[in-house]
N, C-alpha and C positions, 0 to 999 in steps of 0.2 A: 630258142625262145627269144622272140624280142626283147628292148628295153624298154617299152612299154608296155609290155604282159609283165617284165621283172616289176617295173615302179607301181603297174595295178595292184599286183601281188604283195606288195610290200606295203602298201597304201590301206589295203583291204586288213591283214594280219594286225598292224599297226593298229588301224580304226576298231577291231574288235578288241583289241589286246587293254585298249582305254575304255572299251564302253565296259569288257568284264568287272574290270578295276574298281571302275564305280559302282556297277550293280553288285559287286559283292562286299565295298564298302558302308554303300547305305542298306543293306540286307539287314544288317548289325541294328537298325536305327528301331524296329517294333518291339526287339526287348527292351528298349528304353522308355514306350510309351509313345515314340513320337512315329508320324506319318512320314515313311521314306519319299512318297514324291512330291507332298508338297513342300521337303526340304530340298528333294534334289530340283525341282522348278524355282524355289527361291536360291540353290545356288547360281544357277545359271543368268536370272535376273541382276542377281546382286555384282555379277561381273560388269554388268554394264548399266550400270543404275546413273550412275553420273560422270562428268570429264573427268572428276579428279580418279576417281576405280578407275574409269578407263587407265588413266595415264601410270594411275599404280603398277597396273599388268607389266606394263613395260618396263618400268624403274623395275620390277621383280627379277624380269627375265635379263637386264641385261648383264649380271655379273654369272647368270646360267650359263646366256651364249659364251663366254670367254672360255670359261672353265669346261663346256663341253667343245667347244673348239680346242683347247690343250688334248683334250682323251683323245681326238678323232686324230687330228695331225699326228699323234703318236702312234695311233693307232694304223694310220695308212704306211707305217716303215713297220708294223709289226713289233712295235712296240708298243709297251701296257706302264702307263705312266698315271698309277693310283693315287700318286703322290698329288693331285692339283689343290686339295685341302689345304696340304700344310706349304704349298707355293705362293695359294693364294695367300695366308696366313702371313708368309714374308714379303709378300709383297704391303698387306695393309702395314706388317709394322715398321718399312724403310721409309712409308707413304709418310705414315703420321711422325714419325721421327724427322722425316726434313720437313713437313709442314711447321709444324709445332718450333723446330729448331731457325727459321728463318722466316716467319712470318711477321707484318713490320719492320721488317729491316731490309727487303728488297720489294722491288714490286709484287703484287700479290700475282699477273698473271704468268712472271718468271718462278715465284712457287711452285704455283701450281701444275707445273712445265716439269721442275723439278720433281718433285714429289712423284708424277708420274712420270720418269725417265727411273727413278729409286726405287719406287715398285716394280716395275716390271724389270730392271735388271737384277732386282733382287731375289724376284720367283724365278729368270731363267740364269740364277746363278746355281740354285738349290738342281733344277735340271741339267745343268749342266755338268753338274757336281756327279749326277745319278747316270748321266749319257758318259762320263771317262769311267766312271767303276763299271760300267757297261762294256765299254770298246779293251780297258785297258787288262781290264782284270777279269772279265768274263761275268761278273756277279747278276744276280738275277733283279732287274731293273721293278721289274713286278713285287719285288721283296723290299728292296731298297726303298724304294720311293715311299710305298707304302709305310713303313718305319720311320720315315722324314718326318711324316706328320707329325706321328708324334715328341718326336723331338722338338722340331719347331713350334709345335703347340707348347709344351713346355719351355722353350724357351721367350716363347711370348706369356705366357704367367707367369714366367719370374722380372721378364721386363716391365708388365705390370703391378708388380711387386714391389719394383726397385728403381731403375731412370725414367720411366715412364709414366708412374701414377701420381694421379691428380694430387694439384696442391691441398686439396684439404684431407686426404688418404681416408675418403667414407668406403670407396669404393674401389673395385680390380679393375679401371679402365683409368683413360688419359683426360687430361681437359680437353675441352671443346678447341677444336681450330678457331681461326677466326672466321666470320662468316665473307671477307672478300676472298678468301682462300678455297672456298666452297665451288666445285662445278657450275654453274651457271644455269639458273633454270631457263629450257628453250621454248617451253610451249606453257603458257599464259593459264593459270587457274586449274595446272595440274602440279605432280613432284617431278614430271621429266626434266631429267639433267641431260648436261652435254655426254656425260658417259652413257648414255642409251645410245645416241648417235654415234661416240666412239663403239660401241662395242657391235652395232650395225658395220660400223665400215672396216671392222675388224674381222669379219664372218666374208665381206665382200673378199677382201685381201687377200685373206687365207683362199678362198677357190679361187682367186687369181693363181696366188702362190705355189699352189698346187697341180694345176691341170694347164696353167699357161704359161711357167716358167720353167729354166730348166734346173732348178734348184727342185723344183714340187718332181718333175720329173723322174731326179733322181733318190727323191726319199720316197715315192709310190715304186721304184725299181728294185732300191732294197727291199722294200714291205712284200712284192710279190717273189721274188730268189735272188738273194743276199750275194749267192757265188756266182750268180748268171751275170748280177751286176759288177761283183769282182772283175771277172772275166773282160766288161765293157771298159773299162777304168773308172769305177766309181767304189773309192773306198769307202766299204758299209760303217768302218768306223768312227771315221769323220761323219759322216751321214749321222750316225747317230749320235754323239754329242751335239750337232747343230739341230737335228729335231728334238732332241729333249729340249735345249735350252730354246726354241722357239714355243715352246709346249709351255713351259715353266715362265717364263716369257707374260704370255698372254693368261694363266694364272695369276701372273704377281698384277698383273694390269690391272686385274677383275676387283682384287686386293684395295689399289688405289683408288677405282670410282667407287666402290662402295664407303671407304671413308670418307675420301673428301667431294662424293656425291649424295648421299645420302645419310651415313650412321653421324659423319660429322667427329666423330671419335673412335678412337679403337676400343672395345670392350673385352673382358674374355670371354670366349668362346660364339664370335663374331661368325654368324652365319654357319654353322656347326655342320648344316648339309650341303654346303653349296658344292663340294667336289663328288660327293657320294652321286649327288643327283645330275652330277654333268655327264657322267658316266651314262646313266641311263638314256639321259635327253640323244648324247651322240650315237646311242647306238639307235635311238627312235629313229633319228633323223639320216642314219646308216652314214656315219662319219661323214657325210657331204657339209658345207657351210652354209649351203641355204637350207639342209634340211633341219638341220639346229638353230638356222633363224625362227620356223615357223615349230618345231619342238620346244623350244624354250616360252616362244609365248605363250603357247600353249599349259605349261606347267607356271607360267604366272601368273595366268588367267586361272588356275586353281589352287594357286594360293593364296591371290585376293578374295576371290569368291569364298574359298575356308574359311579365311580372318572373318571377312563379313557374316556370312553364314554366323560362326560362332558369337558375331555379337550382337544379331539381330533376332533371334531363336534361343530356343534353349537345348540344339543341337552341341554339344561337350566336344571340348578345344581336340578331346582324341581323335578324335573322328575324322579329323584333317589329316593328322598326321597319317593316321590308316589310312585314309583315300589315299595319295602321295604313294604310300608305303604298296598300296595293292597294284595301283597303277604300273608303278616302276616295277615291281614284280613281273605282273603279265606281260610286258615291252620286252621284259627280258626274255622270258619264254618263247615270245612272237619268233623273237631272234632266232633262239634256240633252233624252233622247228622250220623257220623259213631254212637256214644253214643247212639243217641235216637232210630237208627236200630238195635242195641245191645240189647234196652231195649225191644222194640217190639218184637224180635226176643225170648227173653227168655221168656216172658209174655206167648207167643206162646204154646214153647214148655209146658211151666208149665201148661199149660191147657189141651193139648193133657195128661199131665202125669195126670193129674187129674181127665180128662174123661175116661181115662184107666184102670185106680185105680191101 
């Protein structure tokens, strides 16, 4: 089979696996009372009603792409790095912690330098933490990481509890940064910040990183047989503490533009699905980095469209979340069955070559 019967294939499965999603989200919408298509025609409207929706999509999607960039790049060494949640989670709270702690007192775009050099080593410290219990100790990185979250979820509500919350304690979150400390909006009478564009040339990099360096080389080496790569000289264990923590990495990143690009503060429970759903975006986009460029905005585009939707009708706030929830569902499946046709299909062939001799 070619690669472009695979990419049709994948494209086709993909394209049904979102259209089921929604038809059987807004299915839901007649025992309500209301008309499924002229809400699902005003979702698709409302995505592109005006600059500022437009540029929403984007601000939406870009803390996706980061966080489904960590799954995939873990995922191309065969490793399952669940954890991007609670990566991202350390990296917003090392972000707002040096913003907060140095702002005023140095220039604001050396902060902002800062803060993002403390997220992101702070999400691929928690990685790399997960990549030595991995290498060292054998422990199941799928388990581990996953349990991070919630540790560092708890440890970020007790720092918003404790050094962290606001001077006037109404609330579980931090004061406001200052606003010179803020990513910079790049596109005129929208919310794009410069973290859209980092998080574009972060998606670039990573397929550099991967297919044209010899680092990407040797962690797609491990990912397809670990002893084959043994055998080459490439220690799969070293490999793997360097892809977690490039994983974890770009989690703690995603961390920092959504603070000091958009929420402006840490809150608790700051973006609650951003790793669940990168999961799914990377496997839409079949771990490549451009395919999670154009998956991610894709699931931006239906979250603006939801918010709107929900406040333009009297379509009920659940119904976004189900849509999301159905989507991600059948993407998963897509997979599922594309994989298991894969497997069938080569079984196949190895038989034919076998009966051929």
């Amino acid at each position: 089979m070619t690669q472009k019967t695979r990419a049709a294939e994948a494209f086709l499965s993909t394209f049904l696996a979102i259209a089921a999603g929604l038809v059987l989200s807004f299915a839901f919408l007649p025992f309500m009372g209301i008309n499924p298509l002229s809400s699902f025609g005003l979702l698709f409207s409302s995505m592109f009603s005006d600059r500022y929706t437009i540029g929403t999509i984007f601000v939406k999607a870009a803390p996706l792409i980061l966080t489904a960039l960590s799954f995939a790049i873990a995922y191309r060494a065969s490793l399952f790095n669940i954890g991007a949640q609670g990566q991202f989670y350390m990296g917003a709270i090392c972000a707002v912690a040096v913003t907060l702690g140095l702002q005023n007192r140095i220039p604001a775009f050396l902060v902002i330098f800062l803060a993002g050099l403390a997220g992101s080593l702070g999400g691929g410290a928690v990685g790399a933490l997960i990549g030595f219990l991995k290498a060292k100790y054998h422990a199941n990185e799928f388990l581990v990481s996953m349990m991070s979250t919630y540790v560092i979820a708890e440890l970020m509500d007790y720092l918003l509890r404790t050094f962290l919350r606001e001077k006037a304690k109404d609330y579980l979150q931090t004061d406001s940064i200052d606003p010179s400390t803020w990513l910079p909006v790049i596109v005129g009478k929208t919310s794009v910040h410069l973290g859209v564009a980092f998080a574009v040339a972060a998606a670039l990099l990573v397929w550099v990183l991967l297919f044209k360096t010899q680092v990407g080389f040797r962690i797609r080496a491990v990912g397809l047989n670990a002893e084959a790569a043994r055998m080459c000289g490439i220690r799969p264990e070293t490999q793997c503490i360097l892809t977690l923590f490039i994983s974890g990495f770009l989690a703690g990143f995603a961390g920092f533009i959504e603070v000091n690009g958009m929420q402006h503060m840490l809150i608790t429970g700051l973006d609650a699905d951003v790793g669940s759903y990168g999961i799914g975006i990377a496997i839409l986009g079949s771990a490549n980095p451009i395919g999670i460029l154009f998956a991610s905005v894709l699931f931006g585009a239906l979250k603006t469209g939801g918010t709107t939707l929900g406040q333009v009708s009297n379509v009920p706030a659940s119904i976004i979340d189900l849509m999301e929830g159905f989507v991600m569902i059948f993407v998963l499946i897509s997979y599922f069955v594309r994989h298991k046709i894969s497997l069938s299909r080569t079984k196949r062939l190895l038989g034919k070559a076998v009966k051929h001799g």
